[in-house]
PyMOL commands that place a pseudoatom at each C-alpha (Angstrom):
pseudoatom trace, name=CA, resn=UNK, resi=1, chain=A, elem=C, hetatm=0, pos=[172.061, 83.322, 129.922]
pseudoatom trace, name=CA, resn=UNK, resi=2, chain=A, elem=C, hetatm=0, pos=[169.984, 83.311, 133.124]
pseudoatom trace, name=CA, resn=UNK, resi=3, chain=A, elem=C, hetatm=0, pos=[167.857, 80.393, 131.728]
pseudoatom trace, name=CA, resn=UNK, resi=4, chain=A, elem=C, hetatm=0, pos=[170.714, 78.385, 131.077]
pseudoatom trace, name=CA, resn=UNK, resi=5, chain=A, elem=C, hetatm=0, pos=[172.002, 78.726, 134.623]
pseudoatom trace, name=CA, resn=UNK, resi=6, chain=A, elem=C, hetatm=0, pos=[168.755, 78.108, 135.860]
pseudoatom trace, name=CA, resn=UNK, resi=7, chain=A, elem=C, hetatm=0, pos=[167.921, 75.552, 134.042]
pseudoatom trace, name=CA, resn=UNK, resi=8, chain=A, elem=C, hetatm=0, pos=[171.831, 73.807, 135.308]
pseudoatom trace, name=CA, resn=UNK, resi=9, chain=A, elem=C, hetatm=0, pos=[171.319, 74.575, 139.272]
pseudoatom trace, name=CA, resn=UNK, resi=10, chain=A, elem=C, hetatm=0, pos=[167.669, 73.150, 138.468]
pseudoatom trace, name=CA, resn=UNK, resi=11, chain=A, elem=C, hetatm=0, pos=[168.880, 69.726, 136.938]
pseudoatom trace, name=CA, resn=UNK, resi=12, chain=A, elem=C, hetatm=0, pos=[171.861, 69.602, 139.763]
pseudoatom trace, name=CA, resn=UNK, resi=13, chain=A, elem=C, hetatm=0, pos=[170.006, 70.363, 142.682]
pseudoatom trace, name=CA, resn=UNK, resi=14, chain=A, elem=C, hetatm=0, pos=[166.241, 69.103, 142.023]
pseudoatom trace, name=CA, resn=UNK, resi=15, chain=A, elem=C, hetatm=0, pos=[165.160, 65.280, 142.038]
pseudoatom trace, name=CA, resn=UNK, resi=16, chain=A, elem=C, hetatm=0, pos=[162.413, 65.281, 140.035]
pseudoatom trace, name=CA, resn=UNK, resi=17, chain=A, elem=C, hetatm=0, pos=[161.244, 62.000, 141.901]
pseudoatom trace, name=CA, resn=UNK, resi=18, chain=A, elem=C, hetatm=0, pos=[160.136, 64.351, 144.819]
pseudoatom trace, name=CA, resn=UNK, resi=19, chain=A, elem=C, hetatm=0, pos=[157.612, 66.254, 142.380]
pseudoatom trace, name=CA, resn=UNK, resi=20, chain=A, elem=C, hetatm=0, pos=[156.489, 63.058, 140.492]
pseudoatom trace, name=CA, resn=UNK, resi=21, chain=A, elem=C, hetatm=0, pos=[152.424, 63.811, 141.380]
pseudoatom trace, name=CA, resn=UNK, resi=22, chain=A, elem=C, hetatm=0, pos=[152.531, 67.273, 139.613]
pseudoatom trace, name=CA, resn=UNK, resi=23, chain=A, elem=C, hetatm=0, pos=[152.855, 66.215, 136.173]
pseudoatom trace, name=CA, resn=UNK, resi=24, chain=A, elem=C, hetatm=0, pos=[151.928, 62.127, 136.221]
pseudoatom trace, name=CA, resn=UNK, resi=25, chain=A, elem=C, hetatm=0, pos=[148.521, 61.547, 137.318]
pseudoatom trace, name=CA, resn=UNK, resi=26, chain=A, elem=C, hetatm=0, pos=[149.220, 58.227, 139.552]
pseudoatom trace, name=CA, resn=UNK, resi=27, chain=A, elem=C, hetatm=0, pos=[152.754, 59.099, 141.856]
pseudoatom trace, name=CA, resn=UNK, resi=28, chain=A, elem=C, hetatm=0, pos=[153.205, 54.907, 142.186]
pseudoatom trace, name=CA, resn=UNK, resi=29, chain=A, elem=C, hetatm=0, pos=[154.936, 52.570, 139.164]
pseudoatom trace, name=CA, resn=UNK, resi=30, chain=A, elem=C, hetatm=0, pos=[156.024, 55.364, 136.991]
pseudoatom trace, name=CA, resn=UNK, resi=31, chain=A, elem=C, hetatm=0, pos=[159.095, 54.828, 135.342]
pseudoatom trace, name=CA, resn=UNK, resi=32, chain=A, elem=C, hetatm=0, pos=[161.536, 57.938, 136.313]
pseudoatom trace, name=CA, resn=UNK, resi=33, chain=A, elem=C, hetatm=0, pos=[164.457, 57.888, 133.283]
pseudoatom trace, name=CA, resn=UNK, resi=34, chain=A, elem=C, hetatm=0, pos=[168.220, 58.672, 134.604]
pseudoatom trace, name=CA, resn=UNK, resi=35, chain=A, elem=C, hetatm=0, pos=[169.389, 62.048, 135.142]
pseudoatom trace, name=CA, resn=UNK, resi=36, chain=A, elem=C, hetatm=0, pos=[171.239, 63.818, 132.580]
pseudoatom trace, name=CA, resn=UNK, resi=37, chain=A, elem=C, hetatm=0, pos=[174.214, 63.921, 134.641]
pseudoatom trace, name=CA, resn=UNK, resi=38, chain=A, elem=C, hetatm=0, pos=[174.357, 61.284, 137.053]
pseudoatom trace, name=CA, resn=UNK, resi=39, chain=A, elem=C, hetatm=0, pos=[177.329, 59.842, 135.581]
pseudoatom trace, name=CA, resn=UNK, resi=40, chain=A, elem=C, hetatm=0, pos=[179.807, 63.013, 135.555]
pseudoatom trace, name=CA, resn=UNK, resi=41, chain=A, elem=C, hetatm=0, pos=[180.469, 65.691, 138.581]
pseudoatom trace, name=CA, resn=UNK, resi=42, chain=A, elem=C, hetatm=0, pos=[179.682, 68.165, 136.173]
pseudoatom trace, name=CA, resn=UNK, resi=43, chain=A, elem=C, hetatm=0, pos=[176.751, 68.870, 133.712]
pseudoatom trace, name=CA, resn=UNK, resi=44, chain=A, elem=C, hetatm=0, pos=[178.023, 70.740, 130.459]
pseudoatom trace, name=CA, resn=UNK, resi=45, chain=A, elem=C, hetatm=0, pos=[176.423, 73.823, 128.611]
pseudoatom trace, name=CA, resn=UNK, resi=46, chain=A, elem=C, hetatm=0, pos=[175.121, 74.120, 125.495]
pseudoatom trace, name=CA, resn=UNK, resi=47, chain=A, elem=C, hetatm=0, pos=[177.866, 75.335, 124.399]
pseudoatom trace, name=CA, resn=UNK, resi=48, chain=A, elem=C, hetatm=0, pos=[180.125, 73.327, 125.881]
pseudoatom trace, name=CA, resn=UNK, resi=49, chain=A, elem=C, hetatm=0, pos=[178.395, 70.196, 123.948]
pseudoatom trace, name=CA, resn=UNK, resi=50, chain=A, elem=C, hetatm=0, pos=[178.310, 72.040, 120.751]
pseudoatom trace, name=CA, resn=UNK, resi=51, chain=A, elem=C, hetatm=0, pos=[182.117, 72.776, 121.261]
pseudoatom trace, name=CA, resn=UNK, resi=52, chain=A, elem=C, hetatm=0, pos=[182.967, 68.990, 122.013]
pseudoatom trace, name=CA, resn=UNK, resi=53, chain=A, elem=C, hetatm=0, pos=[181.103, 67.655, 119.037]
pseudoatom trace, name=CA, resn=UNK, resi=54, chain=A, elem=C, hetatm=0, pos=[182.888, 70.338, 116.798]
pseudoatom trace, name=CA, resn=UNK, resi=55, chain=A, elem=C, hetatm=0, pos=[179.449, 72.257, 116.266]
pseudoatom trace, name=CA, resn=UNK, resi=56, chain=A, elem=C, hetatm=0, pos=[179.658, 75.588, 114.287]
pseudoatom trace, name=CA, resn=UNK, resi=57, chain=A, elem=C, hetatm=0, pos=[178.533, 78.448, 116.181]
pseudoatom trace, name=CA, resn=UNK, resi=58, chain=A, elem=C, hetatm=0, pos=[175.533, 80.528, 114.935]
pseudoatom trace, name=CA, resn=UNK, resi=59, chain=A, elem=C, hetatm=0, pos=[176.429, 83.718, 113.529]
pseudoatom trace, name=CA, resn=UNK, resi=60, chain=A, elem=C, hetatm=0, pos=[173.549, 85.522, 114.805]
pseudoatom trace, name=CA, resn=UNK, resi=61, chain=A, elem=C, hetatm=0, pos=[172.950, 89.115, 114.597]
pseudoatom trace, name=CA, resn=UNK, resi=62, chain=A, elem=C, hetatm=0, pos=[176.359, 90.061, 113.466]
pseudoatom trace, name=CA, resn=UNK, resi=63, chain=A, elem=C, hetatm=0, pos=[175.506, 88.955, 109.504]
pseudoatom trace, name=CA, resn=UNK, resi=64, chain=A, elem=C, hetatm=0, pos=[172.800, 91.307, 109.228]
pseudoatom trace, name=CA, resn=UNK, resi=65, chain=A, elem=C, hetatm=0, pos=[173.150, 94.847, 107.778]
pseudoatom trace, name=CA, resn=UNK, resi=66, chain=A, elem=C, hetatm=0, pos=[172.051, 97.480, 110.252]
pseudoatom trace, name=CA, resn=UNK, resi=67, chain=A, elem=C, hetatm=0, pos=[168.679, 98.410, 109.027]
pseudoatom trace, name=CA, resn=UNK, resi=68, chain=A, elem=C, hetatm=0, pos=[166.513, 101.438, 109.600]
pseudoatom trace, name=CA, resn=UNK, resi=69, chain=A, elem=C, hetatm=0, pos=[163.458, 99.824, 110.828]
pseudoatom trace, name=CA, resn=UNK, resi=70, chain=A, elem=C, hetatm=0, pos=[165.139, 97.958, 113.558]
pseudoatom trace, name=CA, resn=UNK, resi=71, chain=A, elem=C, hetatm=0, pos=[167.092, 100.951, 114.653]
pseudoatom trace, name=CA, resn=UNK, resi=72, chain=A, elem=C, hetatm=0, pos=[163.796, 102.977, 114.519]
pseudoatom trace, name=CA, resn=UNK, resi=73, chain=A, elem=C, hetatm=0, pos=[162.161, 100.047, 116.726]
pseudoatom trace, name=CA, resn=UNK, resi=74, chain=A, elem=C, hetatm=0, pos=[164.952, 99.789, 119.564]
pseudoatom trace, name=CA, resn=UNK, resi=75, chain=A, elem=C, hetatm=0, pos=[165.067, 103.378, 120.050]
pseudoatom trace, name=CA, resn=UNK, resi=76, chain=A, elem=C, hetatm=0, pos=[161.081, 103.693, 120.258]
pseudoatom trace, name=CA, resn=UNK, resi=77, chain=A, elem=C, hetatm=0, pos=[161.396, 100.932, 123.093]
pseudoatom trace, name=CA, resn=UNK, resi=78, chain=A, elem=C, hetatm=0, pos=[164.577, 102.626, 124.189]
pseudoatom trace, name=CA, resn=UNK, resi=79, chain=A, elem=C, hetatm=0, pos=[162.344, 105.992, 124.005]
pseudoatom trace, name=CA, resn=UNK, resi=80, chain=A, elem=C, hetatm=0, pos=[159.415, 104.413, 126.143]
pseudoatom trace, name=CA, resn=UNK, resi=81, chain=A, elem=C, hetatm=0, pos=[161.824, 103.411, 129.098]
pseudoatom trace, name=CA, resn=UNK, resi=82, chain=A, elem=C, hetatm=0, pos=[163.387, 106.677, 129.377]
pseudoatom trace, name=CA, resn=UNK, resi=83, chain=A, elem=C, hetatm=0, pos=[159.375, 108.154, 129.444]
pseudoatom trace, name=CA, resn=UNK, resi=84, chain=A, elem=C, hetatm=0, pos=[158.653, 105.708, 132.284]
pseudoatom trace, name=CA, resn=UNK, resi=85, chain=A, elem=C, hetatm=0, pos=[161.737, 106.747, 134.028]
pseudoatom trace, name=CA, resn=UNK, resi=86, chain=A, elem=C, hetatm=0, pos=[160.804, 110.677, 133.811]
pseudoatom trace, name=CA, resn=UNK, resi=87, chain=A, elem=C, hetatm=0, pos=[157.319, 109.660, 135.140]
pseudoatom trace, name=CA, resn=UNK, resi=88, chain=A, elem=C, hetatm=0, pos=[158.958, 107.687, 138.140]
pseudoatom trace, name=CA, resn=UNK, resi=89, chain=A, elem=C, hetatm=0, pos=[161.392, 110.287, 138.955]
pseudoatom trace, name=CA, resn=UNK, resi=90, chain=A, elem=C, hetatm=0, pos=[158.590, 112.911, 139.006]
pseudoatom trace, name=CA, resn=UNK, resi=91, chain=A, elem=C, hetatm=0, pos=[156.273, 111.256, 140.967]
pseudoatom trace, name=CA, resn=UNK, resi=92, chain=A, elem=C, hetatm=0, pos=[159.359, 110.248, 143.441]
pseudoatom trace, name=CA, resn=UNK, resi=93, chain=A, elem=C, hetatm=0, pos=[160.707, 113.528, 143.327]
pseudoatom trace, name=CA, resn=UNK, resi=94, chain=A, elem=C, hetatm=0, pos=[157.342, 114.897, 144.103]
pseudoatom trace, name=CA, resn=UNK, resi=95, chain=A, elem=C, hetatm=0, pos=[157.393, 113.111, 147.678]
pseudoatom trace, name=CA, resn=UNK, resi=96, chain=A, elem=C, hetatm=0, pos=[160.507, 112.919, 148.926]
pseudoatom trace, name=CA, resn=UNK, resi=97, chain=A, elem=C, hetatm=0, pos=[162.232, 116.464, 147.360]
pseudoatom trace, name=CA, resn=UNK, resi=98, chain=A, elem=C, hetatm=0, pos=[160.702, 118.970, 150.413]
pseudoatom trace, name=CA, resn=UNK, resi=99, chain=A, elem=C, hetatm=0, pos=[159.905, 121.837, 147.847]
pseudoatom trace, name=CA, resn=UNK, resi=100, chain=A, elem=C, hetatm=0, pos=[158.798, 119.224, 145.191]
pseudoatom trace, name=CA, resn=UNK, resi=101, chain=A, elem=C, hetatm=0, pos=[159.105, 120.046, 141.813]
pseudoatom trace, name=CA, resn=UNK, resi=102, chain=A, elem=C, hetatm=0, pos=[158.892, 123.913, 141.410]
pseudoatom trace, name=CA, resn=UNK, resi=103, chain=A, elem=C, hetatm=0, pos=[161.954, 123.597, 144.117]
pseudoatom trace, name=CA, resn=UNK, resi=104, chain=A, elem=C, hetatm=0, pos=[163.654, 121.770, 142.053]
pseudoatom trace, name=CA, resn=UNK, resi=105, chain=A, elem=C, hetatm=0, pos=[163.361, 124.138, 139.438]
pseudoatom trace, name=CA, resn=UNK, resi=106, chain=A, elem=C, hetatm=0, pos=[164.499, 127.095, 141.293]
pseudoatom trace, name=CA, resn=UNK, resi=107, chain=A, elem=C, hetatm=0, pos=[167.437, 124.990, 142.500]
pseudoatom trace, name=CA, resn=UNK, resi=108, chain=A, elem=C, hetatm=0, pos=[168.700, 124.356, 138.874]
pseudoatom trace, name=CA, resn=UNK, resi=109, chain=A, elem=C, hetatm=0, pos=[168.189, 128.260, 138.709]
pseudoatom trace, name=CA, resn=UNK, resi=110, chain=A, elem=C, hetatm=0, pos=[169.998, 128.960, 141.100]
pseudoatom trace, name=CA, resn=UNK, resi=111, chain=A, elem=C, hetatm=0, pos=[172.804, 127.073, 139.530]
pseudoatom trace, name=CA, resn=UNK, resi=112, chain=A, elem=C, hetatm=0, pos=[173.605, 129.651, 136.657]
pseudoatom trace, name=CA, resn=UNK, resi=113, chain=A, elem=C, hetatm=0, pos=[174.338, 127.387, 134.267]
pseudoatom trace, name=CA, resn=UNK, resi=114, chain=A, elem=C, hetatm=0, pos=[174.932, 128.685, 130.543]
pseudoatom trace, name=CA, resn=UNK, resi=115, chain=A, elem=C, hetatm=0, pos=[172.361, 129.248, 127.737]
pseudoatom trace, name=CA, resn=UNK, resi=116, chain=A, elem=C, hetatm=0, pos=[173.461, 126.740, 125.440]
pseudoatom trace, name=CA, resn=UNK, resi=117, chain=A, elem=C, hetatm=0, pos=[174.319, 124.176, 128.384]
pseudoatom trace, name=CA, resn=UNK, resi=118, chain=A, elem=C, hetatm=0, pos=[170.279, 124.854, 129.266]
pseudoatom trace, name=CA, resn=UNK, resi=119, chain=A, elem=C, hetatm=0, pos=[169.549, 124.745, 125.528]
pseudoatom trace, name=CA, resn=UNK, resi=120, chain=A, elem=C, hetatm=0, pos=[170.938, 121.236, 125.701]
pseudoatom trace, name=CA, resn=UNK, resi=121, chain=A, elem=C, hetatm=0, pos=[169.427, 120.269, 128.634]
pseudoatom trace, name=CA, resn=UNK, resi=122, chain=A, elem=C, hetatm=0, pos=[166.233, 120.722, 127.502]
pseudoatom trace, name=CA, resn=UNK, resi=123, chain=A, elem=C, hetatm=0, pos=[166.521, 119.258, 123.868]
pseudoatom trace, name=CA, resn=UNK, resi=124, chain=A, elem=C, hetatm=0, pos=[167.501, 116.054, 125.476]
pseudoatom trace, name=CA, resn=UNK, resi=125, chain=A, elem=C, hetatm=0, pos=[165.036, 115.989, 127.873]
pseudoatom trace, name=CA, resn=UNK, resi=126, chain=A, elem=C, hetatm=0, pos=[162.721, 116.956, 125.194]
pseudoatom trace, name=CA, resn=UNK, resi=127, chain=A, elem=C, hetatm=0, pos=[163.403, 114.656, 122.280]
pseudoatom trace, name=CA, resn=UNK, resi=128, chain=A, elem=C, hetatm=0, pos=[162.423, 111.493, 123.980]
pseudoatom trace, name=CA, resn=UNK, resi=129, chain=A, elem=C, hetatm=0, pos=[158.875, 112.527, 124.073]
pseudoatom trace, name=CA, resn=UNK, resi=130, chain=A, elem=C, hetatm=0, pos=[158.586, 113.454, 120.880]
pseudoatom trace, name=CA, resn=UNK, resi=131, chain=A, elem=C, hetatm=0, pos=[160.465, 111.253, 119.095]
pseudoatom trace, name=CA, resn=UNK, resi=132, chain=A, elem=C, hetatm=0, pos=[158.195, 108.627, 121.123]
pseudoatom trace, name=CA, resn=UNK, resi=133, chain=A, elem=C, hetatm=0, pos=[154.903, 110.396, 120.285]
pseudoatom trace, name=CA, resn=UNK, resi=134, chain=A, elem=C, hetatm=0, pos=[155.394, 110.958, 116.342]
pseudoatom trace, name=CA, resn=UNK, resi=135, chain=A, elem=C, hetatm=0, pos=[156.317, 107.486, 116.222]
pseudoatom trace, name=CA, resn=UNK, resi=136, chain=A, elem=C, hetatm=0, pos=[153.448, 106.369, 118.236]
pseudoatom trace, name=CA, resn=UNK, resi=137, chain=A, elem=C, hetatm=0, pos=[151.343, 108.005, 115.684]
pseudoatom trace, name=CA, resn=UNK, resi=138, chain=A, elem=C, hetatm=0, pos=[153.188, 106.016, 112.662]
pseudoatom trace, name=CA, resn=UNK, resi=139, chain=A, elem=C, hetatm=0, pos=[152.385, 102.743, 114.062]
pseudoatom trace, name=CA, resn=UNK, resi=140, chain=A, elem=C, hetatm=0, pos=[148.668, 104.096, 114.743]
pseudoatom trace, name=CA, resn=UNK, resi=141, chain=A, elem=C, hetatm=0, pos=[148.532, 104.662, 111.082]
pseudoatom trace, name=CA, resn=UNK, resi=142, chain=A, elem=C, hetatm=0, pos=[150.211, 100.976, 110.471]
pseudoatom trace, name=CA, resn=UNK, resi=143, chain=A, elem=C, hetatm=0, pos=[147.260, 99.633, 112.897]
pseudoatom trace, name=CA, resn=UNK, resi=144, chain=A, elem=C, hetatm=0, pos=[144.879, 101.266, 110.136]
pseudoatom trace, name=CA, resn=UNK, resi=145, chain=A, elem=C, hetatm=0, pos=[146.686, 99.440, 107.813]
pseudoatom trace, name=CA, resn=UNK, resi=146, chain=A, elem=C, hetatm=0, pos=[148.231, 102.859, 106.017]
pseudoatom trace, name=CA, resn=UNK, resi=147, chain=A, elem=C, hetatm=0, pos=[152.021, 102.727, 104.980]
pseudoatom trace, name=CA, resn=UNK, resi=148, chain=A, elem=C, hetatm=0, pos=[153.205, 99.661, 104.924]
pseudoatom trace, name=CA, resn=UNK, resi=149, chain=A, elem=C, hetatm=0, pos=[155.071, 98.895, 101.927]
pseudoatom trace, name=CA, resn=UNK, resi=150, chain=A, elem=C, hetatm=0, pos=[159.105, 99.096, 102.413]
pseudoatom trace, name=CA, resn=UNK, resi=151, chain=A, elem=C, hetatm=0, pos=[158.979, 102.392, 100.560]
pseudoatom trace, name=CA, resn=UNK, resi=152, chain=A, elem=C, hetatm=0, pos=[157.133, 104.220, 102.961]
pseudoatom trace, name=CA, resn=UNK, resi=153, chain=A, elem=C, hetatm=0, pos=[158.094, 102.477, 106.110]
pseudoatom trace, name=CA, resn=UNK, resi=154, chain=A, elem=C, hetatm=0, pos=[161.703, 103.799, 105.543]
pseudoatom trace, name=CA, resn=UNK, resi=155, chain=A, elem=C, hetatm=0, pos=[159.783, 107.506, 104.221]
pseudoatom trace, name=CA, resn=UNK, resi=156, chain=A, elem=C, hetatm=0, pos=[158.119, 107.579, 107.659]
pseudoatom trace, name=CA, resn=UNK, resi=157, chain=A, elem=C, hetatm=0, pos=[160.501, 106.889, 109.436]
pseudoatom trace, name=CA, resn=UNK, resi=158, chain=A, elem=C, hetatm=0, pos=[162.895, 109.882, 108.210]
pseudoatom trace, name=CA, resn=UNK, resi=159, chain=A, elem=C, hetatm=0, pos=[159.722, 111.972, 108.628]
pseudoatom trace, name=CA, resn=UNK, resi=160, chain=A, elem=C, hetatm=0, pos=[159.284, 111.174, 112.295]
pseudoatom trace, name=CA, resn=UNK, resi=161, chain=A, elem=C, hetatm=0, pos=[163.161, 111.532, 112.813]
pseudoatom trace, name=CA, resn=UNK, resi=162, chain=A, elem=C, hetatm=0, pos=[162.829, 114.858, 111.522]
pseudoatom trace, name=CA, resn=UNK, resi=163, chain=A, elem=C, hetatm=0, pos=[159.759, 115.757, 112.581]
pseudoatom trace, name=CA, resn=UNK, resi=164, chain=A, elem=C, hetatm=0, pos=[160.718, 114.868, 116.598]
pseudoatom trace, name=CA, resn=UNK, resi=165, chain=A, elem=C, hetatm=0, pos=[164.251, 116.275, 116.420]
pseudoatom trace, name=CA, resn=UNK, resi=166, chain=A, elem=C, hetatm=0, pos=[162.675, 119.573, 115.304]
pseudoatom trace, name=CA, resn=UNK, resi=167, chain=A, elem=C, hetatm=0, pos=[160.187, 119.895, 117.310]
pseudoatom trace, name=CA, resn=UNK, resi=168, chain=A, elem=C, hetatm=0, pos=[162.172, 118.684, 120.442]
pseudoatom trace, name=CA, resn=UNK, resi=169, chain=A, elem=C, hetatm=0, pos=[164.794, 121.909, 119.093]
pseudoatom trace, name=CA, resn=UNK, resi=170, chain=A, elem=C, hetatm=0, pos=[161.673, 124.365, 118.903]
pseudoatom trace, name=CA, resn=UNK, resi=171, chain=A, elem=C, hetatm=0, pos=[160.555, 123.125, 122.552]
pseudoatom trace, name=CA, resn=UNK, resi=172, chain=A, elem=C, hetatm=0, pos=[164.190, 123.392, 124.098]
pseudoatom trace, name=CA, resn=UNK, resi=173, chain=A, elem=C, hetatm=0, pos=[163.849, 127.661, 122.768]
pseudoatom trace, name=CA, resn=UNK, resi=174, chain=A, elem=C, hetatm=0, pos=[160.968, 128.045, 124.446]
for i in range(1, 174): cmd.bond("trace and resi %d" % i, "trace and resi %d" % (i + 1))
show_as sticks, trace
zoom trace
């Protein structure tokens, strides 16, 4: 969507005549064609062209069944980000938190917030890491070339679900 507005203040607002040297090699006698929308006030979309000339629209994720492997591969992405984001958040809260971390700590101590609220707490600040990290080690195994029929692709990828949300519980106890 951002390339498409872009790409529309670009054609309104930019003569390309001005930048004619960076992609001709002479700037004199070159032939400059007329702009897309010199004859209207407005340029159209896309879409908008697709719509007048009774295009049909794409249908384009929507037809798919959900599938495993791409639900497996957004949340190891989705996994990654929310690693990055404990890193930043550590390292900020390092600097700017007086105490620094171990304050911190005591501070959500001090709180006296429940068992299972902690319990919670903890798995979910837990399960991104190892979710992230079992799977890491599935598509090591994939670089070696090991697993990769559509058999045990979906096998490994039940085994890492299980394998992180367990060991994310186990973590959270201790």
């Amino acid at each position: 969507m951002a390339l498409c507005y872009t790409r529309l203040l670009c054609r309104r607002n930019i003569d390309l005549r001005n930048f004619r040297s960076l992609y001709t090699s002479s700037p004199h006698n070159v032939a400059i064609s007329k702009p897309l929308c010199m004859g209207s006030a407005v340029c159209e979309t896309h879409d908008e062209k697709n719509a007048r000339l009774k295009r049909p629209m794409s249908p384009h994720l929507s037809i798919y069944q959900k599938q495993l492997t791409a639900l497996l591969s957004v949340t190891h992405r989705t996994t990654g980000i929310i690693l990055a984001t404990y890193a930043m958040t550590l390292g900020l809260g390092t600097l700017l938190i007086p105490g620094g971390i171990p304050c911190l700590i005591e501070m959500t101590q001090e709180l006296g917030l429940s068992a299972p609220l902690l319990f919670l707490g903890k798995t979910a600040l837990a399960l991104p890491a190892t979710y992230h990290t079992f799977n890491g080690f599935r598509h090591l195994a994939w670089d070696l070339g090991k697993f990769l029929t559509i058999k045990e692709v979906y096998s490994t990828g039940y085994a890492v679900t299980a394998l992180s949300v367990a060991s994310a519980i186990l973590l959270a106890v201790l």
